[in-house]
C-alpha positions as CSV (number, residue, x, y, z in Angstrom):
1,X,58.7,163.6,191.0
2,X,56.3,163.4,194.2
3,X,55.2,160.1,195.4
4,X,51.4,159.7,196.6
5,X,49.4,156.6,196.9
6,X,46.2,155.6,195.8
7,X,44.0,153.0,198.1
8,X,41.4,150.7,196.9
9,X,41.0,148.9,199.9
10,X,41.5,145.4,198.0
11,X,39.3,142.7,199.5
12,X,42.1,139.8,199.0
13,X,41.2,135.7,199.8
14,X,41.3,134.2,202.7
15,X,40.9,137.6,204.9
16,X,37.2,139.1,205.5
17,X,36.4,141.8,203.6
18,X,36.9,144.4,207.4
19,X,40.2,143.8,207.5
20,X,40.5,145.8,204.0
21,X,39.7,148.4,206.0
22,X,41.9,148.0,208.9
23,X,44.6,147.2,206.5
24,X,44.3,150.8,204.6
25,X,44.2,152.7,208.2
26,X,47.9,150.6,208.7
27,X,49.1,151.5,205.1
28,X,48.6,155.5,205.9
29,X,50.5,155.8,208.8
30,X,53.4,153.6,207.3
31,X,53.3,155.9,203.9
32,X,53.2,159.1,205.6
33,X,56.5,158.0,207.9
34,X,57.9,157.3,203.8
35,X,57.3,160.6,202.8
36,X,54.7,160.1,200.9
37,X,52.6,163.0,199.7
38,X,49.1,162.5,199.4
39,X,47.0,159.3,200.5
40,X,43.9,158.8,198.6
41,X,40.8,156.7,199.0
42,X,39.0,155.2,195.9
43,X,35.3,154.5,196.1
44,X,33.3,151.3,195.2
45,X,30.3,149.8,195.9
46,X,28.7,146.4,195.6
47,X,31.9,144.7,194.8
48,X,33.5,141.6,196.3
49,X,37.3,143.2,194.9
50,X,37.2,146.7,197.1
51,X,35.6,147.5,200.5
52,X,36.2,150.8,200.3
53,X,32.8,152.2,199.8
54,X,33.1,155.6,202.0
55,X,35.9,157.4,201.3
56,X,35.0,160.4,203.4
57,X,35.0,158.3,206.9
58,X,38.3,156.5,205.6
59,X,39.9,160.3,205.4
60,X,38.2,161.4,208.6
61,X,40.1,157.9,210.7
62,X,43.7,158.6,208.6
63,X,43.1,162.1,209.1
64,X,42.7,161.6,213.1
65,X,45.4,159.2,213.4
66,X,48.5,161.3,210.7
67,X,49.9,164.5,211.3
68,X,51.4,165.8,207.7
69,X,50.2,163.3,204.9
70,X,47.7,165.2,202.9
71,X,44.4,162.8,203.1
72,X,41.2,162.5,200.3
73,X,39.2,160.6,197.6
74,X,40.2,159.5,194.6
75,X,37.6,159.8,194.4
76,X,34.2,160.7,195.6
77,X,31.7,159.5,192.3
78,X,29.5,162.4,192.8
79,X,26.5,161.7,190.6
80,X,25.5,159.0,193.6
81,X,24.8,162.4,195.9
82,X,23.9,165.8,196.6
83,X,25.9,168.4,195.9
84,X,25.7,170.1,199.4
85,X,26.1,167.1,201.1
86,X,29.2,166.2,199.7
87,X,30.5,169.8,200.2
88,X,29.5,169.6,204.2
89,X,31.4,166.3,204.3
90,X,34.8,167.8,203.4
91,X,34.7,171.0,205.2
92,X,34.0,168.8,208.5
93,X,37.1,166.9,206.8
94,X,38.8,170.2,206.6
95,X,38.1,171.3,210.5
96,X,39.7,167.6,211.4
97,X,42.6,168.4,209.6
98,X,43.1,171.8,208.4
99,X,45.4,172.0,205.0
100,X,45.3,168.3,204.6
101,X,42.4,167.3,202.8
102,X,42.1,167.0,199.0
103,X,38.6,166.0,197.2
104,X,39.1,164.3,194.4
105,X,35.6,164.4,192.1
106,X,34.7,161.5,189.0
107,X,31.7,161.1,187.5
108,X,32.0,156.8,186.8
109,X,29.3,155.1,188.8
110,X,32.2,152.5,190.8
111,X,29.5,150.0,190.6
112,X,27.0,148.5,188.2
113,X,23.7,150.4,186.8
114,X,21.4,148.7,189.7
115,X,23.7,149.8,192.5
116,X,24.2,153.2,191.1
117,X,20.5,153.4,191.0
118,X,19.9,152.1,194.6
119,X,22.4,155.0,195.6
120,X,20.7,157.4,193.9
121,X,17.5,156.5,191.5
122,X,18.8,160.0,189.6
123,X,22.2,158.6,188.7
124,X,21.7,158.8,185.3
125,X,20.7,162.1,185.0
126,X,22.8,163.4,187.6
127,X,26.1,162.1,185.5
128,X,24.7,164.4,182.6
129,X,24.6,167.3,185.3
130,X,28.0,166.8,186.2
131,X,29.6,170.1,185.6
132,X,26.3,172.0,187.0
133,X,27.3,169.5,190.2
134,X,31.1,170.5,190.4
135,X,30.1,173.9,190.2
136,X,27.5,174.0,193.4
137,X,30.6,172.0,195.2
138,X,33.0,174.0,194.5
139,X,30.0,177.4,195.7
140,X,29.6,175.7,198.6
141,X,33.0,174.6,200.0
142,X,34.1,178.3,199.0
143,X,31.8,179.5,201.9
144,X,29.3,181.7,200.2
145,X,27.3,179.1,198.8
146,X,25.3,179.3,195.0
147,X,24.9,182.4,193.4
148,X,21.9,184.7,193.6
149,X,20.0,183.0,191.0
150,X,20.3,179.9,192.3
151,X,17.5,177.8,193.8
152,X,19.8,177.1,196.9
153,X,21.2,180.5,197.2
154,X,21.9,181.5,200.9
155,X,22.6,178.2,202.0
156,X,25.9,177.6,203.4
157,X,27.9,174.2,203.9
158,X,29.2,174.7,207.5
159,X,31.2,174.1,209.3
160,X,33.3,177.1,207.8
161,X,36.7,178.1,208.4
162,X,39.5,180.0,207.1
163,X,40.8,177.1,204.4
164,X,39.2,174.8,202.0
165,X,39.9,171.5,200.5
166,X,41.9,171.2,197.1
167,X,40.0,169.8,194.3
168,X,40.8,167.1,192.0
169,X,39.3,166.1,189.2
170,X,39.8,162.6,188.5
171,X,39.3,160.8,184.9
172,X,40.1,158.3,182.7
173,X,39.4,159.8,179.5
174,X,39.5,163.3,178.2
175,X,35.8,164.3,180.1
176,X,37.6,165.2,183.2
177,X,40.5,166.3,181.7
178,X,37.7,168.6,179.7
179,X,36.1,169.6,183.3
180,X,39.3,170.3,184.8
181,X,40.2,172.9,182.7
182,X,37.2,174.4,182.4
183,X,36.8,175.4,186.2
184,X,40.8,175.5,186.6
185,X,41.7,172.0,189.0
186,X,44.0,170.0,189.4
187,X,43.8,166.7,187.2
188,X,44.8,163.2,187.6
189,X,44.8,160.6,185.4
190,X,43.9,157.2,185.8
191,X,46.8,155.6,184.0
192,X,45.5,152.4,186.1
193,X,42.5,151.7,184.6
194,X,43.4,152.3,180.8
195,X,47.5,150.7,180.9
196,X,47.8,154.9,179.6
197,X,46.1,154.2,176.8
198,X,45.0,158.1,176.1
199,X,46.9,159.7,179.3
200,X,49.2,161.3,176.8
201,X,46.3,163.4,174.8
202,X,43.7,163.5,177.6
203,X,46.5,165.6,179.3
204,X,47.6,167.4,176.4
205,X,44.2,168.6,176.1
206,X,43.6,169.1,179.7
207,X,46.8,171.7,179.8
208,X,45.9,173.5,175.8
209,X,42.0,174.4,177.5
210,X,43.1,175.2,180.9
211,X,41.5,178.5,182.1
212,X,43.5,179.6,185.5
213,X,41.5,180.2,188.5
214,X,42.6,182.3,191.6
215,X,43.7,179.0,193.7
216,X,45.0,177.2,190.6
217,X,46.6,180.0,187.9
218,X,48.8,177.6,186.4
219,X,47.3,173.7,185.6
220,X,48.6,170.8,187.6
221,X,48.5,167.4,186.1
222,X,49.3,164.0,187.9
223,X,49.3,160.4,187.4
224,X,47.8,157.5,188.9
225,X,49.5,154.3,188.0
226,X,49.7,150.7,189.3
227,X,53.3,149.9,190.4
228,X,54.9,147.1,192.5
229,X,58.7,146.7,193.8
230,X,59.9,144.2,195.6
231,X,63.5,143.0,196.6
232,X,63.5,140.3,193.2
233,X,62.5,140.3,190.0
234,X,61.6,136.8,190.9
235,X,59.6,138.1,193.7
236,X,57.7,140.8,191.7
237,X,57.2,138.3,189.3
238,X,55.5,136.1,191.9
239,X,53.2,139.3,193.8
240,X,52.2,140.7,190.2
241,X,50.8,137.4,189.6
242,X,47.5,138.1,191.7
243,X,47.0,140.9,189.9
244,X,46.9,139.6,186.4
245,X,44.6,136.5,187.1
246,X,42.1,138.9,189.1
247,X,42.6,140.9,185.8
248,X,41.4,137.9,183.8
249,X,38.4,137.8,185.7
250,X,37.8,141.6,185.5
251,X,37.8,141.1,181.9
252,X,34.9,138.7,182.2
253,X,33.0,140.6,184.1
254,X,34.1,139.2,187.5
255,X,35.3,141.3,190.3
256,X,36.3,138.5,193.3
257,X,38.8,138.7,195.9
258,X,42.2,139.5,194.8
259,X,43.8,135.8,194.8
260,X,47.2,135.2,197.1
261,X,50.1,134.0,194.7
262,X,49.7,130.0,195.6
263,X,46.0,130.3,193.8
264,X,47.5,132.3,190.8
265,X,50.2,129.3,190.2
266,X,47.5,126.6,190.2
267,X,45.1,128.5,188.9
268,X,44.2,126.4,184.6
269,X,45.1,129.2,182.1
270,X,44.0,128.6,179.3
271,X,45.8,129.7,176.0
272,X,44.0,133.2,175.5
273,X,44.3,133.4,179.3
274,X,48.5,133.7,179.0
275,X,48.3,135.7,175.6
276,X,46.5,138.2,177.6
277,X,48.6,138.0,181.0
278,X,52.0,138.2,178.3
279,X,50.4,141.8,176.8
280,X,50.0,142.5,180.9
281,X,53.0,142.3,182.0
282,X,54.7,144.1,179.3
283,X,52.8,146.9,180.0
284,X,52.7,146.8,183.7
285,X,55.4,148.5,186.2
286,X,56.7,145.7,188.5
287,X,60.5,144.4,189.6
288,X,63.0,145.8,192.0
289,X,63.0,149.3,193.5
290,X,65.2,150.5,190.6
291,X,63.7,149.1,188.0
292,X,60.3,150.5,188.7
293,X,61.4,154.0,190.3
294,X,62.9,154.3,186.6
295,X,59.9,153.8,184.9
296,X,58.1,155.9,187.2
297,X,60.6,158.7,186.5
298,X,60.3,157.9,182.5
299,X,56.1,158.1,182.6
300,X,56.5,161.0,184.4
301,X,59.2,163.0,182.3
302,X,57.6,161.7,178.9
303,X,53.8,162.9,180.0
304,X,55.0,165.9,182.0
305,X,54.1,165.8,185.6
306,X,55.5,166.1,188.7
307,X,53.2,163.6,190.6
308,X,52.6,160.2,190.7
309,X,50.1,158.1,192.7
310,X,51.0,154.7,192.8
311,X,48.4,151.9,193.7
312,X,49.9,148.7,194.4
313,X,47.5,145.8,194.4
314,X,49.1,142.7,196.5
315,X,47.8,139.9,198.7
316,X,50.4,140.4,201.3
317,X,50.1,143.5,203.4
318,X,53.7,143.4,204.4
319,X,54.6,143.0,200.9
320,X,52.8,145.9,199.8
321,X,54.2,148.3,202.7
322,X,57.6,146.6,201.7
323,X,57.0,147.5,198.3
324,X,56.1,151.5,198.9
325,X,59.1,151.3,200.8
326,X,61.2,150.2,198.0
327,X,59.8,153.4,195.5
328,X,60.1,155.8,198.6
329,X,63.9,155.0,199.1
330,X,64.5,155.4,195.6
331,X,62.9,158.3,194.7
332,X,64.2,160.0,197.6
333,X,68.0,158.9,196.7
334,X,66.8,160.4,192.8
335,X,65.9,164.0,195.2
336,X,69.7,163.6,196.7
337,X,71.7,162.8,193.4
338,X,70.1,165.7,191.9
């Protein structure tokens, strides 16, 4: 199994929203020293939960400042923009740091309706042009641009070069996992957003309608799940805690600042409130370094794929670079016992 991390940039109380940023640029450089694989950049907008609205000049600043980790977005919600733009974007990407940069595609606005719109008043029908969309993306990062029929034929996305990025196509259902077989990517699932509710068939049909392409012959399937180690059970216990009341507010439509653990504890629950944080934590991956690396290996074996990307939501930055530390000594004990 290959670690990789997924970044949302978590705005978290008490700290101003720029420090997110700061904060992520920190996290990559300590994850690639761990061995991670891949860092990836989520995108949101209008939200008081994630600052990380531009995932491209995210990768271009961890790009700059790693020298192996492979760097991209996880992903860039491409109704919001034009095709050719987004293509120019990741071959500059690309020059930066050539054979490092993965762009991960999903179609989800990452905002509300009236933000979507203000990014792009032709959201809506944009998202039902998605596939045209990937296609002209994938034309123009390839270097000869649309095909002859096409309105935009003979325009290329410079700068060019002798490598492109590797797409991603990211989902949470089986639309992406539809789109990614169709034009032969690579597929992750969010496992994150749904507690895997649906990881195990939108995969499964991802891999039975997968039609090779020349970069791509055989299908590649990952994971993105939320994980958390720490040194105590006690202590996951404690960290996980901000994530499940911030969940309670998601559910009602609420997207704050991730609360620190103190606000959790005196936070009034109310019954439904600890029903719902009792389903949580059973399904959630939290504890010690074992404990978790073993689920992670579990999900992994029963779904059947070789990479995880683990997003770990906690107020404490040192705790959360503590906690990528605990999976990455793990996993890389796992490689040696093998």
């Amino acid at each position: 199994m290959r670690l990789s991390v997924l970044d949302q940039s978590t705005i978290v109380s008490g700290r101003s929203p720029d420090a997110s940023i700061r904060e992520s640029l920190a996290l990559a450089r300590h994850c690639e020293a761990l061995g991670y694989k891949r860092y990836w950049l989520a995108e949101h907008h209008n939200s008081d939960s994630q600052a990380g609205t531009a995932p491209e000049i995210l990768i271009a600043a961890i790009a700059a400042t790693t020298m192996r980790i492979r760097v991209g977005s996880a992903g860039v919600m491409l109704p919001h923009y034009a095709s050719l733009k987004v293509a120019e974007q990741f071959r500059v990407l690309e020059a930066i740091a050539p054979g490092r940069i993965d762009l991960g595609l999903g179609r989800a606005p990452g905002s509300d309706g009236r933000t979507a719109y203000a990014l792009n008043p032709n959201a809506e029908v944009a998202a039902e042009n998605f596939p045209a969309q990937v296609a002209e993306v994938l034309d123009w990062l390839a270097g000869g641009g649309p095909p002859e029929k096409h309105p935009f034929h003979g325009v290329r996305a410079q700068p060019l070069g002798p490598g492109i990025p590797e797409v991603w196509m990211l989902g949470s259902s089986d639309y992406g996992a539809r789109v990614a077989a169709y034009f032969g990517l690579p597929y992750c699932f969010a496992h994150f957003i749904t507690d895997g509710r649906g990881a195990a068939e939108a995969l499964e049909l991802y891999r039975r309608n997968y039609r090779p392409s020349e970069r791509h012959p055989e299908p590649e399937a990952a994971l993105c799940v939320f994980a958390l180690a720490a040194e105590t059970e006690a202590e996951a216990e404690r960290l996980f805690s901000s994530r499940a009341l911030w969940r309670i507010f998601r559910d009602r439509g609420q997207f704050p600042p991730l609360p620190s653990p103190e606000e959790a504890a005196s936070y009034p629950y109310t019954e439904a409130d600890r029903e719902r944080i009792g389903r949580m934590r059973g399904r959630a991956i939290f504890g010690t370094g074992p404990r978790v690396a073993e689920r992670l290996f579990a999900l992994a074996r029963d779904l059947r794929v070789e990479e995880v990307a683990v997003l770990t939501t906690v107020h404490d930055p040192e705790a959360r670079r503590r906690s990528y530390a605990l999976l990455a000594e793990e996993v890389a004990l796992a490689r040696a016992a093998a």
